[in-house]
VEXNU-446262 format. One line per field, with one value per residue (C-alpha): residue number from 1; residue in one letter; x, y, z. Coordinates in Angstrom, 3 decimals, always signed. Layout:
% VEXNU-446262
num: NUM:...
residu: A:...
c1: X:...
c2: Y:...
c3: Z:...
//
This chain:
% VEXNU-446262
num: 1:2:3:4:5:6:7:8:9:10:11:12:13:14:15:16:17:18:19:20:21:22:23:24:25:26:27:28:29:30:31:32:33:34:35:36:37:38:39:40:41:42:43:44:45:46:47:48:49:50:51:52:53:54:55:56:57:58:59:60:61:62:63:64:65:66:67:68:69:70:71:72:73:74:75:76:77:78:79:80:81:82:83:84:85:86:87:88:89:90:91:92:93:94:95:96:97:98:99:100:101:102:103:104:105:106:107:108:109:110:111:112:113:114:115:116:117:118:119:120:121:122:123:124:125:126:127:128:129:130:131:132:133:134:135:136:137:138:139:140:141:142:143:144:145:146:147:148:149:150:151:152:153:154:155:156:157:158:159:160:161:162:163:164:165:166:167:168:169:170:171:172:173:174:175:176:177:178:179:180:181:182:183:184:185:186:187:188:189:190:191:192:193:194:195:196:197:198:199:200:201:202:203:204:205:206:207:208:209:210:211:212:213:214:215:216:217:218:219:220:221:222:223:224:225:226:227:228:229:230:231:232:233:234:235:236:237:238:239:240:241:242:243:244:245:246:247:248:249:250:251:252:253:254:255:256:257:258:259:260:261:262:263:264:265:266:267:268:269:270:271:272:273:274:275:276:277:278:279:280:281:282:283:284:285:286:287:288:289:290:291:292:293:294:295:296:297:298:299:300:301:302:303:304:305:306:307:308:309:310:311:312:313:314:315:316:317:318:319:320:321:322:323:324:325:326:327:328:329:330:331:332:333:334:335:336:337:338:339
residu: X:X:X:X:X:X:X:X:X:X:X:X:X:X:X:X:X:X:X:X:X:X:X:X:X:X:X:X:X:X:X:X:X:X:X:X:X:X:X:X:X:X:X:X:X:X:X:X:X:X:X:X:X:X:X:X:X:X:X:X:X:X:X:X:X:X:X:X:X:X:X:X:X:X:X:X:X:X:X:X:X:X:X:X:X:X:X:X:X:X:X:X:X:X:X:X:X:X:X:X:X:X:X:X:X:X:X:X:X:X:X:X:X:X:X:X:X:X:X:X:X:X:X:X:X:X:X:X:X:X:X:X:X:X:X:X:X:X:X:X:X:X:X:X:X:X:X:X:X:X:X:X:X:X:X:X:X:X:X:X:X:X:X:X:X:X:X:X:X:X:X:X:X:X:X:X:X:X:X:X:X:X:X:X:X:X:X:X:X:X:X:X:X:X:X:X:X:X:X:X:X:X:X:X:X:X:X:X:X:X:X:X:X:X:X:X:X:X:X:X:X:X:X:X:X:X:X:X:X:X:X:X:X:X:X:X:X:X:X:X:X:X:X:X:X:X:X:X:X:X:X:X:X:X:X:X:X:X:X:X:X:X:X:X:X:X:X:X:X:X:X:X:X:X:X:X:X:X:X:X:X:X:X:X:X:X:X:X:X:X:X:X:X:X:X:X:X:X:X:X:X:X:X:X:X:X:X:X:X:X:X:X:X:X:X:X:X:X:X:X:X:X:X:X:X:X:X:X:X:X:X:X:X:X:X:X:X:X:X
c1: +86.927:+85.324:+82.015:+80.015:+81.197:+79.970:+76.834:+76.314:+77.562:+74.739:+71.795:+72.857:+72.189:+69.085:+67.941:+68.933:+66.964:+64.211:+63.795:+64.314:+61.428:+59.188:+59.788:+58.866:+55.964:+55.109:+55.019:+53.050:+50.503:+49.997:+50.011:+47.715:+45.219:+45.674:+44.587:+41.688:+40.585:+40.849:+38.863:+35.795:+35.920:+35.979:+32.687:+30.947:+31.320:+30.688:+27.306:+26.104:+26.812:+23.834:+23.843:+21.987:+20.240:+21.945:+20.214:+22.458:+20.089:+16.950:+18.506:+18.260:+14.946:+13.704:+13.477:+11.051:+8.437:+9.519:+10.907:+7.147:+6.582:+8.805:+7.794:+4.083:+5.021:+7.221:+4.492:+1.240:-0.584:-1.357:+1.767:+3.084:+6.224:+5.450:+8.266:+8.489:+11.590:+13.054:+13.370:+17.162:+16.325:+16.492:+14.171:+12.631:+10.893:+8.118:+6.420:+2.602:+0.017:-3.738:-6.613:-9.148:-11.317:-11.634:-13.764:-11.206:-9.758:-7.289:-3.776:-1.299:+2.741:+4.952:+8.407:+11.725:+14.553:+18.044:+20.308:+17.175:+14.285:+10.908:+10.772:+11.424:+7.754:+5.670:+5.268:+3.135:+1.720:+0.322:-1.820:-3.182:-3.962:-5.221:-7.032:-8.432:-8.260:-6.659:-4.312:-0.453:+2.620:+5.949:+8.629:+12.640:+14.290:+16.725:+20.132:+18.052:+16.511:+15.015:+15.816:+18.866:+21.132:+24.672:+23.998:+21.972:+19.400:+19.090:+15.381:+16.183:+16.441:+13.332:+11.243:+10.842:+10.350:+7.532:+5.616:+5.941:+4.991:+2.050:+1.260:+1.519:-1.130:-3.590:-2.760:-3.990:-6.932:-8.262:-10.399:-7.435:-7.430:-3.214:-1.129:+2.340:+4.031:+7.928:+10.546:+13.891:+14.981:+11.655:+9.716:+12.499:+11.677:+7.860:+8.558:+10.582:+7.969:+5.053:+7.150:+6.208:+2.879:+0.782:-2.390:-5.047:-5.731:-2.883:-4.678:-2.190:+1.801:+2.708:+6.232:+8.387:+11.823:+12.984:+16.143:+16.270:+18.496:+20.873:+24.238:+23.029:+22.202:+25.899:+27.490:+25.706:+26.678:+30.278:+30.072:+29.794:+32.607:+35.496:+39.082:+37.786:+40.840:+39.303:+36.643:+32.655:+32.277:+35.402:+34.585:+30.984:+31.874:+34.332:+31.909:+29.271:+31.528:+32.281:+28.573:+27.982:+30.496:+29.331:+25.702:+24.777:+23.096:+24.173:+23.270:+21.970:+19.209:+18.229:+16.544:+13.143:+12.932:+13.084:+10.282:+7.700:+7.607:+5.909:+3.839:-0.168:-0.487:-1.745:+1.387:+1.751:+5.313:+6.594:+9.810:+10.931:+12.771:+15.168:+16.487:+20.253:+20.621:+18.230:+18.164:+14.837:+15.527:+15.185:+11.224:+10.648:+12.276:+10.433:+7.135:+7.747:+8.652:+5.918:+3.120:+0.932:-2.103:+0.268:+0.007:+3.129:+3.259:+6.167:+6.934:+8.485:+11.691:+11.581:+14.628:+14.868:+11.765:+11.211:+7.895:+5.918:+7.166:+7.690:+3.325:+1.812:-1.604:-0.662:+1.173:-1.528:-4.203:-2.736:-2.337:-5.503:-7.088:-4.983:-5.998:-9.529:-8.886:-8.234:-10.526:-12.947:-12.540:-8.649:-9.411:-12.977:-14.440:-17.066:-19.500:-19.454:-19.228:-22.873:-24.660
c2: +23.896:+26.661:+28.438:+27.803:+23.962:+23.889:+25.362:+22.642:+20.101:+21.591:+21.315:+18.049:+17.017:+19.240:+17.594:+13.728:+14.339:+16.146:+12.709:+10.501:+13.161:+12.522:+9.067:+8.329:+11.019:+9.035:+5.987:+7.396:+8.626:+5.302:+3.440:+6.187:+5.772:+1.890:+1.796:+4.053:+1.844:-0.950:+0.514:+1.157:-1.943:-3.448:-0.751:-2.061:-5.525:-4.485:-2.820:-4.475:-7.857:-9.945:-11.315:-13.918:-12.822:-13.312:-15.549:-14.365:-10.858:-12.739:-12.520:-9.180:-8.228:-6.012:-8.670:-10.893:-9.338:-10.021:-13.612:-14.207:-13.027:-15.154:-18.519:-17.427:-17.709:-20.610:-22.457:-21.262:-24.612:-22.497:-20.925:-21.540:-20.424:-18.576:-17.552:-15.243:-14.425:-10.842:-9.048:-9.837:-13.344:-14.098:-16.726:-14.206:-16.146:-14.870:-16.431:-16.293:-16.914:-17.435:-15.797:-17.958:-16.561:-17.869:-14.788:-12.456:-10.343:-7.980:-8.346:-6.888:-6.873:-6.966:-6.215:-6.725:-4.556:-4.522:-7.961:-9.154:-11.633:-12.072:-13.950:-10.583:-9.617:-11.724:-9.877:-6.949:-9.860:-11.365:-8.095:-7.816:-11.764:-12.004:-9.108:-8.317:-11.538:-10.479:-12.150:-11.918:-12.161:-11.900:-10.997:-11.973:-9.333:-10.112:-11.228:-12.374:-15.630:-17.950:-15.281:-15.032:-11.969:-11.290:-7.505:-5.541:-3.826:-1.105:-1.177:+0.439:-2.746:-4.325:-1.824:-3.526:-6.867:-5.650:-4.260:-7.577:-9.649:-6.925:-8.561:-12.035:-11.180:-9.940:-12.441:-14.744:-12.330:-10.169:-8.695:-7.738:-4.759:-4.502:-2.697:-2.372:-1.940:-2.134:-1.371:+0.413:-0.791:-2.277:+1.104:+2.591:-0.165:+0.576:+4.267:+3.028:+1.323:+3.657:+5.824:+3.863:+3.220:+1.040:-0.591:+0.928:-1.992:-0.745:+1.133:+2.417:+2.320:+2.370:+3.021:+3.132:+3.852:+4.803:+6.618:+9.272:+7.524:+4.897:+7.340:+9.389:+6.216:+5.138:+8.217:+8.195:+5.007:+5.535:+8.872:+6.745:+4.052:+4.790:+5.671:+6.803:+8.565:+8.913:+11.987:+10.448:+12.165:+10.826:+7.450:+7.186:+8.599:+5.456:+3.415:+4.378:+3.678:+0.116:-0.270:+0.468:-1.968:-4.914:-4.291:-2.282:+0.432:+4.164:+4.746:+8.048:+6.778:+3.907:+7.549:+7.230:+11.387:+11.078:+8.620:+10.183:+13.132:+11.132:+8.826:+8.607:+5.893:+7.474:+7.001:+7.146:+7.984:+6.523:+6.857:+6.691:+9.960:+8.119:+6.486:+5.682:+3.716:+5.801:+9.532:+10.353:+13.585:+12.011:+11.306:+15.207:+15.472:+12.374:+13.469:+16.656:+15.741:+13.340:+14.118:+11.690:+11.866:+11.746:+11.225:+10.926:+9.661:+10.181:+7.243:+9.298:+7.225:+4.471:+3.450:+2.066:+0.134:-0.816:+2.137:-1.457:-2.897:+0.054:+1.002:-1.499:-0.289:+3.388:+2.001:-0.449:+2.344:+5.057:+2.402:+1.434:+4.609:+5.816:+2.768:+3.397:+7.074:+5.877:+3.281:+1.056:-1.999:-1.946:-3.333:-4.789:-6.420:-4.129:-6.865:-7.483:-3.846:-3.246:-6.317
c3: -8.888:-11.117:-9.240:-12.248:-11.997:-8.608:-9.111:-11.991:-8.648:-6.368:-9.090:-10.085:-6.078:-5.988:-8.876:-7.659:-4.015:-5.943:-7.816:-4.949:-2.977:-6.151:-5.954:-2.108:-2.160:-5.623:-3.894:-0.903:-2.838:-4.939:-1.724:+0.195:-3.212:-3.064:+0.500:-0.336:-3.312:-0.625:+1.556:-0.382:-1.403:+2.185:+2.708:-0.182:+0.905:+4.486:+2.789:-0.240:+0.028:+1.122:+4.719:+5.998:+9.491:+12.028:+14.905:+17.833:+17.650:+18.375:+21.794:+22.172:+24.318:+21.371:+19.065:+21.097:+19.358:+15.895:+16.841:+17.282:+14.402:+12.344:+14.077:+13.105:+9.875:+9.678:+11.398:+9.809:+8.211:+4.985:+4.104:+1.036:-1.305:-4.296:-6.983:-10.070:-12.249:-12.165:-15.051:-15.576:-14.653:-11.370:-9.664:-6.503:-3.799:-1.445:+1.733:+0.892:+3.488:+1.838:+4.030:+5.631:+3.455:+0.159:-1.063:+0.540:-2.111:-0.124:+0.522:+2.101:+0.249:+3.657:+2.664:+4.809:+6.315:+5.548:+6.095:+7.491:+5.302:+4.763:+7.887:+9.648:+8.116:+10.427:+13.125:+10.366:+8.307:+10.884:+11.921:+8.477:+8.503:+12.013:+12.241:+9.009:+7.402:+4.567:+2.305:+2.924:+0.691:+2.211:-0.631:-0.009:-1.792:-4.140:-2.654:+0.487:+1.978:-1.329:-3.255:-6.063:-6.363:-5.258:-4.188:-1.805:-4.391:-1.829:-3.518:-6.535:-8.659:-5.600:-6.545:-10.188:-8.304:-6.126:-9.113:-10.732:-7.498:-7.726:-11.214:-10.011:-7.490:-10.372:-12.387:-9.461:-8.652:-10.985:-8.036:-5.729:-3.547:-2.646:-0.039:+0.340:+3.701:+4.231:+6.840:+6.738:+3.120:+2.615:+3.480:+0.934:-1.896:-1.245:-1.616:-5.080:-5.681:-6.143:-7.326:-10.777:-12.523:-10.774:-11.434:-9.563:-7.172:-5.541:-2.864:-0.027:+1.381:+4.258:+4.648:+8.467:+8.444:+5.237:+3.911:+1.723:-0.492:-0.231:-1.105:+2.041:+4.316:+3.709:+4.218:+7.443:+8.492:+7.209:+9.446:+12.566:+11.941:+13.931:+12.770:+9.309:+7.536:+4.191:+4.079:+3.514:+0.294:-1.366:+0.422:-1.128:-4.858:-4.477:-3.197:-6.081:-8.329:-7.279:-7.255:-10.427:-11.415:-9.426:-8.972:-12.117:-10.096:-8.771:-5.925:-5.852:-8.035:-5.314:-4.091:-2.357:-2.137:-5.497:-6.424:-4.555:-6.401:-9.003:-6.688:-6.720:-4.041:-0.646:+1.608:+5.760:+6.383:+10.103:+11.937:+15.489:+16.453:+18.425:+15.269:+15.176:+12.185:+9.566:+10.748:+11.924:+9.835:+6.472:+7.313:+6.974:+3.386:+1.916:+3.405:+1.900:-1.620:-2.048:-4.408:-3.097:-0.320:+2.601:+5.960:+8.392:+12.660:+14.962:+17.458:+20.962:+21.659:+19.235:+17.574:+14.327:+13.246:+16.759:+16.592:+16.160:+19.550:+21.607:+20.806:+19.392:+20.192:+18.993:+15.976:+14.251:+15.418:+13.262:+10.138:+10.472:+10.878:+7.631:+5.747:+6.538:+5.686:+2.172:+1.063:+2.928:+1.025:+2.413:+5.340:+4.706:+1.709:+0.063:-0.533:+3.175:+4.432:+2.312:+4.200
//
């Protein structure tokens, strides 16, 4: 056989297991991107799909406190449901409890945690209700409890549905004096939320627990999972892109150190610093981004949202005190306060 014919031999082999290479590392890489797409869809799923609450953690000693507050509210004589439609039509349901008072004219806007509902709420409502009398409305964010959705809004998309339960309330009482206070997801859809143009009966926010923005929040949690192959950046630029498919939102925008650069309503920022679940580290960059009259209180050793339970006394003293700060007729009615 001639050299050059077995040269020709040789590339021709070269050539055939450079194919077949191509091929498996082809096939590798379609599978290694098909498990990827898979997984950010299990994560979004995992994330922002609605869950009901889960009973078994009313177990847990830390919850006692906000067990009580839930069967507060189930039981009070005068609560009542209340429902408005979103702006893309859904029917949004909210647990409101009428003061005592018939000339009260202050409420307080209580707004729930992640996977959690309204219910979860009772244990802060029932503060403003017991204590100052005042009026309380309980919102189910969309996706949760009475309320329609098939995503977690993350409070991007809340944060329009709290501005028109805000309008209800006017509508209602033209005389209302309104404050918003929200936990974890609900301290991130108040944030949202007054982060747009309010009427000016909106007097105060009080906001414990919030995230920075969603994208970061899940890039934390995704951080912690174990056996993650797939880096957290590439995993969340998936995810984000699922989510604007499904849920019609990017996350990055569902950005509470965003919104509060534009936000007029006097805001207390809380957070626990022993926080596992929303770094306590995010408090520092909202608090410093906001525009508003701000105010912000550590809780020494208090995981997440559990500042409430861990010092009660020290807790509803420094909201009071804020709220007090801000306006009188928060907490009392001004008619009243002058006799």
């Amino acid at each position: 056989m001639s050299e050059d014919k077995t040269n020709e031999n040789d590339k021709g082999k070269k050539n055939n297991v450079g194919a077949v290479i191509g091929g498996v590392l082809g096939f590798s890489g379609l599978a290694a991107a098909g498990a990827a797409a898979g997984s950010a869809a299990f994560f979004y799923d995992f994330s922002l799909t609605p869950k009901k609450h889960d009973v078994r953690n009313d177990r847990n000693p830390s919850e006692k406190d906000y067990v009580a507050g839930r069967r507060w509210m189930h039981e009070h004589p005068l609560r009542r449901d209340l429902y408005i439609t979103s702006g893309d039509g859904l029917l949004l349901h909210a647990n409101y409890i009428p003061s005592a008072d018939k000339n009260c004219h202050r409420y307080a806007i209580c707004v729930h945690g992640y996977a959690d509902t309204s219910e979860s709420m009772g244990l802060y409502a029932r503060h403003y209700y017991d204590v100052y009398g005042m009026n309380v409305l309980l919102p189910d964010l969309r996706g949760h409890g009475g309320s329609e959705g098939d995503y977690v809004g993350m409070g991007l998309h809340d944060s329009k549905d709290i501005a028109r339960w805000i309008t209800r309330i006017t509508q209602m009482d033209p005389e209302a004096v309104i404050i918003l206070h929200g936990i974890s997801m609900g301290a991130a859809t108040v944030l949202m939320t007054t982060g747009r143009e309010l009427p000016d009966c909106v007097k105060a926010a009080v906001s414990d627990a919030s995230y920075t923005s969603a994208y970061e929040e899940f890039k934390f949690v995704y951080g912690t999972l174990p056996n993650t192959i797939i880096p957290a950046d590439v995993m969340m630029e998936m995810v984000r892109a699922i989510t604007r498919v499904r849920a019609h939102y990017d996350l990055r925008k569902a950005a509470p150190v965003d919104a509060v650069k534009t936000s007029k309503t006097p805001t207390l920022f809380i957070h626990g610093d022993a926080d596992d679940f929303v770094p306590s580290n995010m408090m520092p960059q909202i608090y410093e981004a906001a525009a508003c009259r701000k105010e912000f209180a550590w809780f020494s050793g208090a995981k997440h949202v559990q500042s409430v339970v861990r010092e009660p006394e020290g807790y509803w003293n420094t909201v009071d005190h804020f709220l007090d700060r801000i306006s009188p007729d928060i907490l009392h009615d001004s008619q009243k306060t002058d006799q």
